[in-house]
BAKELUM-311611 format. One record per residue: x, z negated, y negated of N, C-alpha, C in turn; residue number from 0; chain. Coordinates in nm, 4 decimals. Atoms other than C-alpha are relative to their C-alpha. Layout:
BEGIN
n.u:X&n.w:Z&n.v:Y&ca.u:X&ca.w:Z&ca.v:Y&c.u:X&c.w:Z&c.v:Y&seq:NUM&mol:A;
...
This chain:
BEGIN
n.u:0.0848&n.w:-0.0791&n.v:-0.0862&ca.u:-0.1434&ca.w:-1.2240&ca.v:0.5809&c.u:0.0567&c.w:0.1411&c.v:0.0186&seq:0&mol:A;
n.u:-0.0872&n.w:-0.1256&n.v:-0.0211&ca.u:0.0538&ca.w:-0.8882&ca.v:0.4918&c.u:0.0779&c.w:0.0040&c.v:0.1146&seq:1&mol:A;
n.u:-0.1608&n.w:0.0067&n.v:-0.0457&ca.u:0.3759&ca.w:-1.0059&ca.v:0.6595&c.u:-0.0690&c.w:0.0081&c.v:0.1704&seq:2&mol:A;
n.u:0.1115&n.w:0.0058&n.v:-0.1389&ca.u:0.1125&ca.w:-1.1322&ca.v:0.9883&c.u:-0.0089&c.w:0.1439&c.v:-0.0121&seq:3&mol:A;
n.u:0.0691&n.w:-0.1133&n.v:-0.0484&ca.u:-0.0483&ca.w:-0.8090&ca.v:1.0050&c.u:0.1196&c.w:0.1149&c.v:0.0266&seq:4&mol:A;
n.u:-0.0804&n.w:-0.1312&n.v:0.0144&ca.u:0.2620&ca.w:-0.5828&ca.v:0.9281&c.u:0.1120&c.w:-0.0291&c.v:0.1499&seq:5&mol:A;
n.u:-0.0651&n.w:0.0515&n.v:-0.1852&ca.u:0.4349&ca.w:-0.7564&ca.v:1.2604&c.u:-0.0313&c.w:-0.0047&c.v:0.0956&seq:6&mol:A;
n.u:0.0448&n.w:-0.0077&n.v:-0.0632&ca.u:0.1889&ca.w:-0.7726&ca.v:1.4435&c.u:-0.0418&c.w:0.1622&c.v:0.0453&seq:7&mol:A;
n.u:-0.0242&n.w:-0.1443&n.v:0.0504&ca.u:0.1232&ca.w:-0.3736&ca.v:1.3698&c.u:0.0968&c.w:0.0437&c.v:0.1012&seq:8&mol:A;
n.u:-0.0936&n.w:-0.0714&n.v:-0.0375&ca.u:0.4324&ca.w:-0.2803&ca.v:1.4253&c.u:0.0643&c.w:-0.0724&c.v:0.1250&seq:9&mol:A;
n.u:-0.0308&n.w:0.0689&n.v:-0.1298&ca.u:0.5272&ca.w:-0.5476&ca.v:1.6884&c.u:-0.0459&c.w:0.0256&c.v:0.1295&seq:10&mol:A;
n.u:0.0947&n.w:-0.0263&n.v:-0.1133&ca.u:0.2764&ca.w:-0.4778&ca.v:1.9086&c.u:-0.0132&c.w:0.1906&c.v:0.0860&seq:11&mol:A;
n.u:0.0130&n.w:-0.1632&n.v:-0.0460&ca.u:0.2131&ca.w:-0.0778&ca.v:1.8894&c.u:0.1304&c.w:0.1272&c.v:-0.0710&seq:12&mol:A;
n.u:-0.0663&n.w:-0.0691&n.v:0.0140&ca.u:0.5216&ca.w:0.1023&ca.v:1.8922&c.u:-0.0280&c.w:0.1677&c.v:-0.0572&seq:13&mol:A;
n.u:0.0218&n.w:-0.1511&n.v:0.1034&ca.u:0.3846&ca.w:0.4657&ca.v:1.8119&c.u:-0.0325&c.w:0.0003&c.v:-0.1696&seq:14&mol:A;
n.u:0.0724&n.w:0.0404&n.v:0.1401&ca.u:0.2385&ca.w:0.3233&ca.v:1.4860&c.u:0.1522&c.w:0.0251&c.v:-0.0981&seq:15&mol:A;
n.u:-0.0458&n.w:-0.0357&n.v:0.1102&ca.u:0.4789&ca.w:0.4977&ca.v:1.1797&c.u:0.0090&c.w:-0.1327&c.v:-0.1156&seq:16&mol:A;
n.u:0.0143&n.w:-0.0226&n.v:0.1543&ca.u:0.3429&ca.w:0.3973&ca.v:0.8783&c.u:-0.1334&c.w:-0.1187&c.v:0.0192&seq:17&mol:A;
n.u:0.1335&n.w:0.0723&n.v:0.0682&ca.u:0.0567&ca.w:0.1147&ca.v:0.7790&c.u:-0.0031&c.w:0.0135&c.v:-0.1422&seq:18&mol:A;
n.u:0.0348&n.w:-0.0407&n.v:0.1279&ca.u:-0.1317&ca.w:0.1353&ca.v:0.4670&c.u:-0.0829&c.w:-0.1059&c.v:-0.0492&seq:19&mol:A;
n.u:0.0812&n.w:0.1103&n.v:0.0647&ca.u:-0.3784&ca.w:-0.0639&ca.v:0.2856&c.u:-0.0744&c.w:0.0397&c.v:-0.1871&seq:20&mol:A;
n.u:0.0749&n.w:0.0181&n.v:0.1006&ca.u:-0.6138&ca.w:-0.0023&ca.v:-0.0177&c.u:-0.0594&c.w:-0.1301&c.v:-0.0923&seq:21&mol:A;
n.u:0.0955&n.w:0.1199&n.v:0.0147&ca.u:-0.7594&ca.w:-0.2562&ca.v:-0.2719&c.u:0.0059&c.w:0.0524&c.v:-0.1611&seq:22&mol:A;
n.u:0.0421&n.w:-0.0528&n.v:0.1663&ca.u:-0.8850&ca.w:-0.2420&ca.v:-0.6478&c.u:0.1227&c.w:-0.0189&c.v:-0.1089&seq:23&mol:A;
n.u:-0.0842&n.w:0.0559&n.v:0.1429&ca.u:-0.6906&ca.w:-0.1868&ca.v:-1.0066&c.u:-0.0040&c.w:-0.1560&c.v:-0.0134&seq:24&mol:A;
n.u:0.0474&n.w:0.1281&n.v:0.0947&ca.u:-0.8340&ca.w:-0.4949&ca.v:-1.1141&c.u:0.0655&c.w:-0.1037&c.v:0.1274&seq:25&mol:A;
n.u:-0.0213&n.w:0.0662&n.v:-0.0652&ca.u:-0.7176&ca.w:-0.6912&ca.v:-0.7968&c.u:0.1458&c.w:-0.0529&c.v:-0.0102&seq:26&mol:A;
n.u:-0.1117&n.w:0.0429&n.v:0.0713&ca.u:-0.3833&ca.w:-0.7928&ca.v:-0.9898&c.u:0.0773&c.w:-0.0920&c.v:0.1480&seq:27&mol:A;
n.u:-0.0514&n.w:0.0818&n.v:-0.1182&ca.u:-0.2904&ca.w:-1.0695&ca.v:-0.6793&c.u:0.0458&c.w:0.0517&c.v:0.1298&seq:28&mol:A;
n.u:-0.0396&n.w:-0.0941&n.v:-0.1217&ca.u:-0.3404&ca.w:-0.8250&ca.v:-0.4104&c.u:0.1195&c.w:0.0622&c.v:-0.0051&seq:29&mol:A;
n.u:-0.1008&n.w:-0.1501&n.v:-0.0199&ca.u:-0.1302&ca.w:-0.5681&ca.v:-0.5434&c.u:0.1527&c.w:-0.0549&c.v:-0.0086&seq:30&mol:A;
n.u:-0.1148&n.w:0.0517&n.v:0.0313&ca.u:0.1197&ca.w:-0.8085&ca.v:-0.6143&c.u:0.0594&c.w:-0.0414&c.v:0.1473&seq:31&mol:A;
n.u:-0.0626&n.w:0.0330&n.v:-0.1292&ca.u:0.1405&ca.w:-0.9290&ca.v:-0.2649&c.u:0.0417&c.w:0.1385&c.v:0.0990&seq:32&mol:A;
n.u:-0.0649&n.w:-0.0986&n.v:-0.0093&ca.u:0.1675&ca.w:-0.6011&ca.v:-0.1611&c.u:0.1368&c.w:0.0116&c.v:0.0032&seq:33&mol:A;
n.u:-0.1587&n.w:-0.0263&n.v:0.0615&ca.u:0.4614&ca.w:-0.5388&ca.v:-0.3561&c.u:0.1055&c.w:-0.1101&c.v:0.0236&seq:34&mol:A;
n.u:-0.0982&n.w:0.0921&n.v:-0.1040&ca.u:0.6178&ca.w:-0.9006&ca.v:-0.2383&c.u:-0.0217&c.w:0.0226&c.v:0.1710&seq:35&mol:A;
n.u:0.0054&n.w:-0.0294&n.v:-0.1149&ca.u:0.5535&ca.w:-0.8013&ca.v:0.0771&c.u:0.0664&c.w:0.1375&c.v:0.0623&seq:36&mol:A;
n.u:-0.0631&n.w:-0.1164&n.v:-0.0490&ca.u:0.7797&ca.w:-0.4815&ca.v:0.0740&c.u:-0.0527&c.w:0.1176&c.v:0.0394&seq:37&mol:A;
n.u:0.0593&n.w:-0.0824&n.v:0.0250&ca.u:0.4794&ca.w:-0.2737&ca.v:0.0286&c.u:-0.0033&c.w:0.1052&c.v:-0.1020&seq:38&mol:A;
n.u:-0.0411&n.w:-0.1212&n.v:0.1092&ca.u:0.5511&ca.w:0.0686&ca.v:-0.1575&c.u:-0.1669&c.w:0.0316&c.v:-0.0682&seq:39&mol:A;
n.u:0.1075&n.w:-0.0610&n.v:0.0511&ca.u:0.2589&ca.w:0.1717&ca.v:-0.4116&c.u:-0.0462&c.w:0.1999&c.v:0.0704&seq:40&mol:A;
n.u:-0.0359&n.w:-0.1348&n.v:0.0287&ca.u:0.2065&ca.w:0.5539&ca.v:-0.2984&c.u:-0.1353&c.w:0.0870&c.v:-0.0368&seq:41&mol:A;
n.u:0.0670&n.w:-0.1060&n.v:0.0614&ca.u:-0.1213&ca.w:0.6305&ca.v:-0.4567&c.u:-0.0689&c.w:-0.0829&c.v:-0.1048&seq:42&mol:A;
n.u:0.1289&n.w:0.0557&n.v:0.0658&ca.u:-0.3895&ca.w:0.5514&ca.v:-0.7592&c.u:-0.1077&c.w:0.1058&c.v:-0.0285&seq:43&mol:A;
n.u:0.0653&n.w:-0.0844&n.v:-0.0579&ca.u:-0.7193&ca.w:0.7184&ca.v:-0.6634&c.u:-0.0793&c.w:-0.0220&c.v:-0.1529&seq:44&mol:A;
n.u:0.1017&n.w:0.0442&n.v:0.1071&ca.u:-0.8969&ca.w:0.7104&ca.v:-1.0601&c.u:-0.1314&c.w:0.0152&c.v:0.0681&seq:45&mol:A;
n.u:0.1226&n.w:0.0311&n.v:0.0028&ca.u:-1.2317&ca.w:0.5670&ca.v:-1.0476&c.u:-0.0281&c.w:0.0709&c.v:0.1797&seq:46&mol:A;
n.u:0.0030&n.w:-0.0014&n.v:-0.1573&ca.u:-1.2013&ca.w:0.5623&ca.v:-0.6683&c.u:-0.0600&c.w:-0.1196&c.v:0.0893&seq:47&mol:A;
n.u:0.0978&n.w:0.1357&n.v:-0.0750&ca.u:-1.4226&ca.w:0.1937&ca.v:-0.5665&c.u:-0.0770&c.w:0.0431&c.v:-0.0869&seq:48&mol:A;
n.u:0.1204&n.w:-0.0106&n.v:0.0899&ca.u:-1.7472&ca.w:0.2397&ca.v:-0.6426&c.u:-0.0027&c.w:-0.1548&c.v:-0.0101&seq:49&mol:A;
n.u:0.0289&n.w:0.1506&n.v:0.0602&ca.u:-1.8624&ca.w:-0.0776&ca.v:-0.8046&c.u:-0.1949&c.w:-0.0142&c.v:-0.0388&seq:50&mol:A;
n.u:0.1526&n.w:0.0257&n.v:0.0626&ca.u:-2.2378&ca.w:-0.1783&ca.v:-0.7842&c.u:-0.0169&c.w:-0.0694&c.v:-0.1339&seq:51&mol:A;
n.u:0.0680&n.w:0.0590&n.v:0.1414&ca.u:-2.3881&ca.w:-0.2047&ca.v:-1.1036&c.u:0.0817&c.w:0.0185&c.v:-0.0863&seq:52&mol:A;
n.u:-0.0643&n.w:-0.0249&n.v:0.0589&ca.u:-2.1439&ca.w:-0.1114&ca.v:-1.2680&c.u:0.1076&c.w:0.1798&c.v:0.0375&seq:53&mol:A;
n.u:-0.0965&n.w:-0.1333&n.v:0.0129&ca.u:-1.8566&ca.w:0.1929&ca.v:-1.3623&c.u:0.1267&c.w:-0.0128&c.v:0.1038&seq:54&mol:A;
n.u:-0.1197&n.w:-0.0146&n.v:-0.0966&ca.u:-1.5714&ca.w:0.2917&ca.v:-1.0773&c.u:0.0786&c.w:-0.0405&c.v:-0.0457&seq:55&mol:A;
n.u:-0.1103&n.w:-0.0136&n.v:0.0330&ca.u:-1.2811&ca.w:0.1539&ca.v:-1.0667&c.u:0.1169&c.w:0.0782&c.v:0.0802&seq:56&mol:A;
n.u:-0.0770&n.w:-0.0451&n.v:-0.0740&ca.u:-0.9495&ca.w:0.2889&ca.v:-0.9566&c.u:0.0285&c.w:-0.0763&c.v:0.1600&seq:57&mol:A;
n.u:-0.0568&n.w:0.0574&n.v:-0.1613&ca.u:-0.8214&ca.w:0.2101&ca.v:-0.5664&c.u:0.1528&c.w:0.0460&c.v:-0.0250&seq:58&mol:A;
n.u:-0.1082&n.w:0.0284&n.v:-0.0029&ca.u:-0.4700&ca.w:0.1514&ca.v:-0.5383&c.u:0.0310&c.w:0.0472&c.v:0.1468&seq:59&mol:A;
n.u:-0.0524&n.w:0.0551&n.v:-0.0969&ca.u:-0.3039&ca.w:0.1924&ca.v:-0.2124&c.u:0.1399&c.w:0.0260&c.v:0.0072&seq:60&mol:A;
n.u:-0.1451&n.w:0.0066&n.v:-0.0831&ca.u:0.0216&ca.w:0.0900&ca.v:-0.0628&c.u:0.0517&c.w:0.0305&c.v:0.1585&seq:61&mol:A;
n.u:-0.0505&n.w:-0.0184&n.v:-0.1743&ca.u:0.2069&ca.w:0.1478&ca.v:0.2750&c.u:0.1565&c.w:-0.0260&c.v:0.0287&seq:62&mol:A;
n.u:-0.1597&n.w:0.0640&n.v:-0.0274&ca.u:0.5052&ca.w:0.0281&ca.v:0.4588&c.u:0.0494&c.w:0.1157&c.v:0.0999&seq:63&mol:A;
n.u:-0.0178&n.w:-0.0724&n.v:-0.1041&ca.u:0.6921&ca.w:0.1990&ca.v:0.6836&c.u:0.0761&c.w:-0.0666&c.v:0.1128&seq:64&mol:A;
n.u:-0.0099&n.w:0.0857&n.v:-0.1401&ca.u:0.8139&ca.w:0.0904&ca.v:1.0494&c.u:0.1843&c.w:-0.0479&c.v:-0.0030&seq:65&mol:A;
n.u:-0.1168&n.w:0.0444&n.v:0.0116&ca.u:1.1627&ca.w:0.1189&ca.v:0.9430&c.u:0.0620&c.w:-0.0584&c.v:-0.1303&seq:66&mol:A;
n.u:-0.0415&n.w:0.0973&n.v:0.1373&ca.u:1.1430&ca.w:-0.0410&ca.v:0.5768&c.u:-0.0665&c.w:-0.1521&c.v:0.0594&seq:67&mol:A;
n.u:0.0530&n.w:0.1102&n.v:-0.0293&ca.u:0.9538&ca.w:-0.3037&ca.v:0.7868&c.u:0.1258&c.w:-0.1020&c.v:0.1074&seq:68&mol:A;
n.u:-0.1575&n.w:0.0432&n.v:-0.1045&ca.u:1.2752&ca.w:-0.3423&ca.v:1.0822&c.u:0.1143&c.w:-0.0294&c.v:-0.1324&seq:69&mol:A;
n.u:-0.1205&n.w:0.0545&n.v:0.0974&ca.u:1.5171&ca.w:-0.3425&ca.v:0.7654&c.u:-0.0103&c.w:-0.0815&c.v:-0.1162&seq:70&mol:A;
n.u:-0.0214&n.w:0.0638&n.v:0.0895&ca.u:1.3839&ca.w:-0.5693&ca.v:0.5254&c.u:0.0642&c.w:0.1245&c.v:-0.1870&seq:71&mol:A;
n.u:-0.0143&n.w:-0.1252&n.v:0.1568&ca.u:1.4102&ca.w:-0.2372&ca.v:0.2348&c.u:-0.1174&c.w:0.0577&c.v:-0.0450&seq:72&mol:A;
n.u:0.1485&n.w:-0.0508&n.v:0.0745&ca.u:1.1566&ca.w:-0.0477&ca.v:0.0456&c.u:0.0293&c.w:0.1860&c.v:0.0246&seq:73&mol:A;
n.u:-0.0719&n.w:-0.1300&n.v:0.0190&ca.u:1.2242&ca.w:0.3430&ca.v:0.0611&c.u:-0.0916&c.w:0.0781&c.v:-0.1086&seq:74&mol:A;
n.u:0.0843&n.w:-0.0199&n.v:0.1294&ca.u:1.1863&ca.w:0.4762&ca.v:-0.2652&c.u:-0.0804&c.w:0.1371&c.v:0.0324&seq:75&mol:A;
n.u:0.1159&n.w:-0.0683&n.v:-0.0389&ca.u:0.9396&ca.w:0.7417&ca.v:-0.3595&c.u:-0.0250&c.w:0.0868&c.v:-0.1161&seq:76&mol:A;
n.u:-0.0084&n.w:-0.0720&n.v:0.1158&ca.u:0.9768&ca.w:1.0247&ca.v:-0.6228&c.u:-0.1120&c.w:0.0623&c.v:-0.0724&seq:77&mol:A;
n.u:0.1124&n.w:-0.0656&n.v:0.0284&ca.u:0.6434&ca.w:1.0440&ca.v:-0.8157&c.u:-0.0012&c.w:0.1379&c.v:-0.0508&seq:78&mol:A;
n.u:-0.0166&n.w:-0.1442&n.v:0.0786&ca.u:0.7074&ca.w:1.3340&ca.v:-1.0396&c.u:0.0650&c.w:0.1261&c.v:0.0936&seq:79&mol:A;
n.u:-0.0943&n.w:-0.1470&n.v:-0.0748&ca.u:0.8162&ca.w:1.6160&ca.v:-0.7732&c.u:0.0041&c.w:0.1207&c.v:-0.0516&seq:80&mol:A;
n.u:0.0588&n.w:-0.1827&n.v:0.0611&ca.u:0.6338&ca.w:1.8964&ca.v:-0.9126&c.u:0.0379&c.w:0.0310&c.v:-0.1455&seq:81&mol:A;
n.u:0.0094&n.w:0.0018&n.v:0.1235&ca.u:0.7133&ca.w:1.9765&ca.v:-1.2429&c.u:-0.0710&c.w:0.1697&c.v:-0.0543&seq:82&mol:A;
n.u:0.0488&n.w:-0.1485&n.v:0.0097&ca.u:0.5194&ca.w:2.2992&ca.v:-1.4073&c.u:-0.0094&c.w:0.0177&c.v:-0.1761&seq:83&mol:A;
């Protein structure tokens, strides 16, 4: 469904950069397809899904970009920039 959507995306609407996509810590499958899907991690939002009836969990999201999507690459992504 990634690979669908990320072609169709970018197939279709040329101005379109960058797609993204959110889904939970706990969603282990998602995030994995994500990541087979040449989806870069570039955030974790702590205790960012609320969860009825229960305690937040984190939100995850990933994003591709239009030209890691044309080349079949990932473009890496230097968490630590800041150092203080």
């Amino acid at each position: 469904m990634l690979r669908a959507a990320s072609a169709l995306v970018f197939g279709t609407m040329p101005e379109v950069n960058r797609f993204e996509g959110q889904t939970r810590e706990d969603n282990l499958a998602m995030r994995r397809a994500f990541l087979r899907c040449g989806w870069l991690k570039e955030a974790h939002y702590r205790e960012g899904w609320p969860v009825e009836g229960g305690e937040p969990v984190a939100s995850v999201a990933y994003g591709i970009l239009r030209r890691d999507w044309e080349t079949g690459t990932v473009t890496p992504f230097e968490w630590e920039d800041l150092h203080v």
